[in-house]
Every structure is written in structure tokens, then in C-alpha cells.
SEZA-375306 format. One record per residue: residue in one letter; chain; x, y, z of N, C-alpha, C in turn. Coordinates in nm, 4 decimals, always signed. Each point is the difference from the previous one (the first is absolute). Layout:
BEGIN
+------+------+----------+----------+----------+----------+----------+----------+----------+----------+----------+
! code ! unit !      n.u !      n.v !      n.w !     ca.u !     ca.v !     ca.w !      c.u !      c.v !      c.w !
+------+------+----------+----------+----------+----------+----------+----------+----------+----------+----------+
!    A !    A !        X !        Y !        Z !        X !        Y !        Z !        X !        Y !        Z !
...
+------+------+----------+----------+----------+----------+----------+----------+----------+----------+----------+
! end
This chain:
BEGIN
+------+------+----------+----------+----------+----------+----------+----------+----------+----------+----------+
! code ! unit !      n.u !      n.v !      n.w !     ca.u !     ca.v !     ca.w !      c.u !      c.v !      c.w !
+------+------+----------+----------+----------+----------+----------+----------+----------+----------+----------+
!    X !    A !  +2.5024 !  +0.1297 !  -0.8582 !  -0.0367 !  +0.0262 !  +0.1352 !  -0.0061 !  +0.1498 !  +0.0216 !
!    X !    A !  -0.1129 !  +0.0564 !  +0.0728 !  -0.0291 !  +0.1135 !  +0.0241 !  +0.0270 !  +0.0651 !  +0.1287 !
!    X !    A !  +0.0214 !  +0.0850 !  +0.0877 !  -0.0059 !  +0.0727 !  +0.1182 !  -0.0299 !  +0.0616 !  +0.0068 !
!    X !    A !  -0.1094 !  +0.0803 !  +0.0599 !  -0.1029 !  +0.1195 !  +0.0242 !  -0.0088 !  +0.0327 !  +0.1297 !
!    X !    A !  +0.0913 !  +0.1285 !  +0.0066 !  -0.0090 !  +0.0807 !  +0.1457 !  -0.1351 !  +0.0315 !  +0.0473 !
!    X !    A !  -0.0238 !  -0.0162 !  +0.0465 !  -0.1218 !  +0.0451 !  +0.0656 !  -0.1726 !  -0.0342 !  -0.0509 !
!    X !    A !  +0.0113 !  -0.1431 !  -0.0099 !  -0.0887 !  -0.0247 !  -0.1112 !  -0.1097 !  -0.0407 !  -0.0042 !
!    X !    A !  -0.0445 !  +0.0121 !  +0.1476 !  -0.1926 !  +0.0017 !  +0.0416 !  -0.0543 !  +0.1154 !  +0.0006 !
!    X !    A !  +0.0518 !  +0.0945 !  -0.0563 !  -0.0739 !  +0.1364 !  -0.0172 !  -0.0553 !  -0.0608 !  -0.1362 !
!    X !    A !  -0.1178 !  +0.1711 !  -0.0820 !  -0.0592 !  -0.0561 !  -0.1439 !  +0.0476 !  -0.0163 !  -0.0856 !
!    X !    A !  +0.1262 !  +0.0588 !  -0.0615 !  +0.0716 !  -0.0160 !  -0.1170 !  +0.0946 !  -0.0942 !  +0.0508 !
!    X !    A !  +0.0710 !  -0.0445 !  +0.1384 !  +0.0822 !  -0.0885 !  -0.0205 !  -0.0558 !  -0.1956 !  +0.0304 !
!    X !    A !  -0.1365 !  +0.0348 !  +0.0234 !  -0.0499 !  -0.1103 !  +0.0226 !  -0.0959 !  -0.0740 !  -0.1254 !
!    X !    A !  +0.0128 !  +0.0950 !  -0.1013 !  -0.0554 !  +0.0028 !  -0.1005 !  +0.0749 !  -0.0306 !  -0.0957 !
!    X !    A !  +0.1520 !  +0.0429 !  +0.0366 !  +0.1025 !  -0.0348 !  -0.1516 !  +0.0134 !  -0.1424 !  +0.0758 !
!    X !    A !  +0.0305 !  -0.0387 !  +0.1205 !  +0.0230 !  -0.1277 !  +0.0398 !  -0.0737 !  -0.1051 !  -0.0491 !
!    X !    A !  -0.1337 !  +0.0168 !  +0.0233 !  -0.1200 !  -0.1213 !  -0.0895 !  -0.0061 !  -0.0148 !  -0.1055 !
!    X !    A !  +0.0604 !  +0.1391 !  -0.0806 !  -0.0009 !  -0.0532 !  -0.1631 !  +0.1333 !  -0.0434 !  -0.0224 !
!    X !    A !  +0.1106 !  -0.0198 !  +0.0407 !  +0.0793 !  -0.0771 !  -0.0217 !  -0.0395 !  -0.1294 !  +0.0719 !
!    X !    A !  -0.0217 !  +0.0240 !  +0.1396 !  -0.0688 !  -0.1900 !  -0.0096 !  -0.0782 !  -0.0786 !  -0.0902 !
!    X !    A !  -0.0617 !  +0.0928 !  -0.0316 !  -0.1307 !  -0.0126 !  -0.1236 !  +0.1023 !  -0.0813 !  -0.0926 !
!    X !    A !  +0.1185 !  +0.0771 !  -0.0432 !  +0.0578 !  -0.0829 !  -0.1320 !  +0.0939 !  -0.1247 !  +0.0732 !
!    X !    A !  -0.0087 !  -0.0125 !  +0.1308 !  +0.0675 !  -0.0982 !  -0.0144 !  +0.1400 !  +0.0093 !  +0.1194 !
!    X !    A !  +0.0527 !  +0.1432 !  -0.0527 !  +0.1211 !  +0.0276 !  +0.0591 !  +0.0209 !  -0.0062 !  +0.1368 !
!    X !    A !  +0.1311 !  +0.0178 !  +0.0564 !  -0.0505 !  -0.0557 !  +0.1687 !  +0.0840 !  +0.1831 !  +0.0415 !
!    X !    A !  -0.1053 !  +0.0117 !  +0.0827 !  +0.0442 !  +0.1447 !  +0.0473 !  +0.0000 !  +0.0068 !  +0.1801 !
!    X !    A !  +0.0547 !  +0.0612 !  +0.0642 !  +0.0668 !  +0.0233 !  +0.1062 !  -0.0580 !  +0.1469 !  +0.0364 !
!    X !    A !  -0.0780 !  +0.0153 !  +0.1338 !  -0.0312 !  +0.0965 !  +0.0366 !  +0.0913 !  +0.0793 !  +0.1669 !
!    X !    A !  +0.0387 !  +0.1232 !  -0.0427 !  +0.0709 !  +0.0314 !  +0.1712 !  -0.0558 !  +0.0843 !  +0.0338 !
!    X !    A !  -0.0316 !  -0.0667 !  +0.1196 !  -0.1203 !  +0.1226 !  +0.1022 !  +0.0355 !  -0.0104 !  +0.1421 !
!    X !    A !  -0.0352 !  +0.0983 !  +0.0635 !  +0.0639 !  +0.0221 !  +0.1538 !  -0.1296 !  -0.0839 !  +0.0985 !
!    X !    A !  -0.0622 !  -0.0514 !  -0.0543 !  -0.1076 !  -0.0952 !  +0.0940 !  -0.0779 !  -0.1267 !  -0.0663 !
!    X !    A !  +0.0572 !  -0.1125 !  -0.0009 !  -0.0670 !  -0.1268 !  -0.1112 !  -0.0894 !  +0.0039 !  +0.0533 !
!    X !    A !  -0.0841 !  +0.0104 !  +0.0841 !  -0.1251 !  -0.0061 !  -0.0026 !  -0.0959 !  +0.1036 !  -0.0923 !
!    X !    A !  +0.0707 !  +0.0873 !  -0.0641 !  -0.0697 !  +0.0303 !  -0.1090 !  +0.0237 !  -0.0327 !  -0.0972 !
!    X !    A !  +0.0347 !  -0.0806 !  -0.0573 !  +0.0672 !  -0.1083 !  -0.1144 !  -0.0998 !  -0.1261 !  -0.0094 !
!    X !    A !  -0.1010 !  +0.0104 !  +0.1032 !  -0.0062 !  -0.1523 !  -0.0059 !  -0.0492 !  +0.0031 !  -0.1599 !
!    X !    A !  -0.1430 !  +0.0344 !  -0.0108 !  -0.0602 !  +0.0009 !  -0.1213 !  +0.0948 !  -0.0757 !  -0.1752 !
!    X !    A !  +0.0696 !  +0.1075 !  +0.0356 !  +0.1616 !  -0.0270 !  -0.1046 !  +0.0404 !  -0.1598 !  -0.0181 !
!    X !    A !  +0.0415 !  +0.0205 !  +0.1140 !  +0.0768 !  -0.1486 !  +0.0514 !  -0.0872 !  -0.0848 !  -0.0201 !
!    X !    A !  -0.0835 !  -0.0180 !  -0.0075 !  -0.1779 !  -0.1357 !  -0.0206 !  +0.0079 !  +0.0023 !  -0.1682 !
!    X !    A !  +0.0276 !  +0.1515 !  -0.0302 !  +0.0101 !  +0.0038 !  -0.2051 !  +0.1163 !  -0.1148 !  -0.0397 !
!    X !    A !  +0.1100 !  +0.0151 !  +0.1312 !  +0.1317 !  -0.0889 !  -0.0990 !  +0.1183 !  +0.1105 !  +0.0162 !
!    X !    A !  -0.0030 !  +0.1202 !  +0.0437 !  +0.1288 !  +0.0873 !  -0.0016 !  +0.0602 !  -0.0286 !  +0.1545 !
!    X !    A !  +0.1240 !  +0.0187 !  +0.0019 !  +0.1010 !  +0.0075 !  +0.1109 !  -0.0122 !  +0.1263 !  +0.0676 !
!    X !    A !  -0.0443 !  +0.0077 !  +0.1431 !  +0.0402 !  +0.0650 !  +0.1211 !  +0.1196 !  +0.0079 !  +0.0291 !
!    X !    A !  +0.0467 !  +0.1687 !  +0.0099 !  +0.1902 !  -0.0227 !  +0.0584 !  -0.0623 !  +0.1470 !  +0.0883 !
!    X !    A !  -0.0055 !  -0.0153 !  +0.1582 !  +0.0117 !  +0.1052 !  +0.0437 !  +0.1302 !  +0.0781 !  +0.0380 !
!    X !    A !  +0.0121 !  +0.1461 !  -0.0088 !  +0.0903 !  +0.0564 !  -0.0073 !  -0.0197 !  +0.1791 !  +0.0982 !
!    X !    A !  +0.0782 !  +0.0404 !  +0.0696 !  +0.0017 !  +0.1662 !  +0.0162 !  -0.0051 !  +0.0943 !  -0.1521 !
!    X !    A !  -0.1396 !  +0.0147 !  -0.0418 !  +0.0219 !  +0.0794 !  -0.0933 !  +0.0156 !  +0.1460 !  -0.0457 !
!    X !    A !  -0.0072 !  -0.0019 !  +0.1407 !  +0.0559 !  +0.1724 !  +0.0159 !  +0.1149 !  -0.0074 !  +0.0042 !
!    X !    A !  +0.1167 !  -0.1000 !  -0.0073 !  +0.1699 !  +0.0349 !  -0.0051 !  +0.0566 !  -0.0494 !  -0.1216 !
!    X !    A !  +0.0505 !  +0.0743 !  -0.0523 !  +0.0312 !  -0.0203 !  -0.1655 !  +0.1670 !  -0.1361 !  +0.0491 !
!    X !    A !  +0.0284 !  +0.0091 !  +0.0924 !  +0.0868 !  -0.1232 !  -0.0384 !  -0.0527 !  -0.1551 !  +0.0558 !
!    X !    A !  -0.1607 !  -0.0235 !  +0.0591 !  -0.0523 !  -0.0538 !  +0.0462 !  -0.0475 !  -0.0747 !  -0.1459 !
!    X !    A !  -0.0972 !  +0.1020 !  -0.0640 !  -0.0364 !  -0.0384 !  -0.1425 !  +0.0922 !  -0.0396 !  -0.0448 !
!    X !    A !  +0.1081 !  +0.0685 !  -0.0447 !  +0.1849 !  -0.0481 !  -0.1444 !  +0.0434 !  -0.1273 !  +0.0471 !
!    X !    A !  -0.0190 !  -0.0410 !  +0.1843 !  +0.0187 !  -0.1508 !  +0.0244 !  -0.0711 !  -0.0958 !  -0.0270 !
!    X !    A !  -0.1501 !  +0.0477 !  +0.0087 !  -0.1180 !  -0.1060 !  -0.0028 !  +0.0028 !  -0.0272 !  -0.1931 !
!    X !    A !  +0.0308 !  +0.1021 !  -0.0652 !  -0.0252 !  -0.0077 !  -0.1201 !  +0.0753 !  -0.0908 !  -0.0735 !
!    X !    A !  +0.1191 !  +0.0343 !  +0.1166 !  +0.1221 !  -0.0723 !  -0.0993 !  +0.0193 !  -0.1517 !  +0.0182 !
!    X !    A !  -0.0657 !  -0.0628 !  +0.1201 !  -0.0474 !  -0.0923 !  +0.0786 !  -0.1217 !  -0.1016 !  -0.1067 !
!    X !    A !  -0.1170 !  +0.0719 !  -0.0332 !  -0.0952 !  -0.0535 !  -0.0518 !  +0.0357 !  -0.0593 !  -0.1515 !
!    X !    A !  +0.0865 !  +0.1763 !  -0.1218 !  +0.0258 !  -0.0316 !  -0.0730 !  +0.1595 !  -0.0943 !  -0.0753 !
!    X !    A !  +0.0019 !  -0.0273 !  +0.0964 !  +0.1737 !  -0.1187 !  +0.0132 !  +0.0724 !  +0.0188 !  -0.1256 !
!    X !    A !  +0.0278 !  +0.1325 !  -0.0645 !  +0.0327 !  +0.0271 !  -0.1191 !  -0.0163 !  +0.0007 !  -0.1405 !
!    X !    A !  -0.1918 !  +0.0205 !  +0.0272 !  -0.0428 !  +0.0171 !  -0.0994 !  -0.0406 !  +0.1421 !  -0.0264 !
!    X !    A !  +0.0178 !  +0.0323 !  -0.1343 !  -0.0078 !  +0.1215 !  -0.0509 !  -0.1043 !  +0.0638 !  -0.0634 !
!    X !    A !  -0.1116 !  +0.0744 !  -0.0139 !  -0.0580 !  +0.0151 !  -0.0515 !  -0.0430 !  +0.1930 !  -0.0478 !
!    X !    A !  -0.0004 !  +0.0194 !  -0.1458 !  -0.0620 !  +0.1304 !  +0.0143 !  -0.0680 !  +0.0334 !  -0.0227 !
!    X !    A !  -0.1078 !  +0.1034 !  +0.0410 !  -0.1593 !  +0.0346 !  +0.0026 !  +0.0238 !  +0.1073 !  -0.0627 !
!    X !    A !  +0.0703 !  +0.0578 !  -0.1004 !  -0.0144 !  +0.1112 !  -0.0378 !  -0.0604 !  +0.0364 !  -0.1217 !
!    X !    A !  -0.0948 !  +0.0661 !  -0.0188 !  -0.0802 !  +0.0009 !  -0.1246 !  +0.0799 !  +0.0175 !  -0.1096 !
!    X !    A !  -0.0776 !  -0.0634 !  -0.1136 !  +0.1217 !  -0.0094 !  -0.1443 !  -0.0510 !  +0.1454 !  -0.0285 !
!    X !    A !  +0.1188 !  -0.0030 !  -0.0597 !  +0.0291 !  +0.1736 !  -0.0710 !  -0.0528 !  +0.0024 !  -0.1359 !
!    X !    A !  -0.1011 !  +0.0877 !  -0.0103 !  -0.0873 !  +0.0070 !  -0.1404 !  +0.0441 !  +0.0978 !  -0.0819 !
!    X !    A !  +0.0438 !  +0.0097 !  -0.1145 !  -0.0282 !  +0.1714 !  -0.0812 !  -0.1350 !  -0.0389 !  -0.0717 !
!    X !    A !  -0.0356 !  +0.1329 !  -0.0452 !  -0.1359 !  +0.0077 !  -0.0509 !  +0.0477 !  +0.0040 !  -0.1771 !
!    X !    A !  -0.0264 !  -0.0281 !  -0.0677 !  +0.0448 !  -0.0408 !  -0.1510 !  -0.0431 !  +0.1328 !  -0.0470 !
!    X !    A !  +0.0230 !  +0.0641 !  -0.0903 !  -0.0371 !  +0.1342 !  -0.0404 !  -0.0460 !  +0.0247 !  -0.1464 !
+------+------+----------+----------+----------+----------+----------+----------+----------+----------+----------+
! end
């Protein structure tokens, strides 16, 4: 399961469909579902939220992801020499 702050803009509405694309079920938080609809018709979850207050988001997040963990951090490469 995915959560994407702010995720009807182009890059976040874009990582959202290609994970629907595979399948995965992803969760979008935006300060107005009526710009979600599009999303929401793909198969992803609407959670509106104040996303201008960082403890508005840390609740909604922590809310959506019910203690699941996930990290996005790119794998660490060396270059072979």
C-alpha cells in the first residue's frame, strides 16, 4: 500500500497510475477530493487532509498507513572499477 502527499499534481499523479497500473492499491491526500476524482475512478483511495500542517499529514499518514512500513530510498550503487 502506497500514500502520496499531494498526488493530483504531474509527478504525483503519475507515480499513482503506475502503481495502479501494477496492481497495488495506493491512497492519495489532498486538501480538496474533488480533485481526486479522476484517481479515485483508476481504483486509488481519497483521504482528504490540511496539507499545509505537518501534524495534519503525520495523523492522516499514520491513519491510512495502519503500520505499514515502507522505504523509497534509492539502492546504494558503487561503480565497480
Amino acid at each position: 500500500m502506497y500514500v502520496i502527499l499531494c498526488g493530483t499534481g504531474q509527478v504525483g499523479s503519475a507515480t499513482a497510475r503506475a502503481l495502479l497500473d501494477e496492481g497495488q492499491q495506493v491512497t492519495i491526500i489532498i486538501r480538496d477530493e474533488s480533485h481526486g476524482e479522476d484517481l479515485k475512478e483508476a481504483g486509488a483511495k481519497i483521504a482528504v487532509a490540511d496539507v499545509v500542517t505537518s501534524s495534519a499529514v503525520d495523523a492522516r499518514c499514520r491513519k491510512e498507513r495502519a503500520g505499514k512500513d515502507h522505504n523509497h530510498a534509492p539502492p546504494s550503487h558503487k561503480k565497480s572499477e
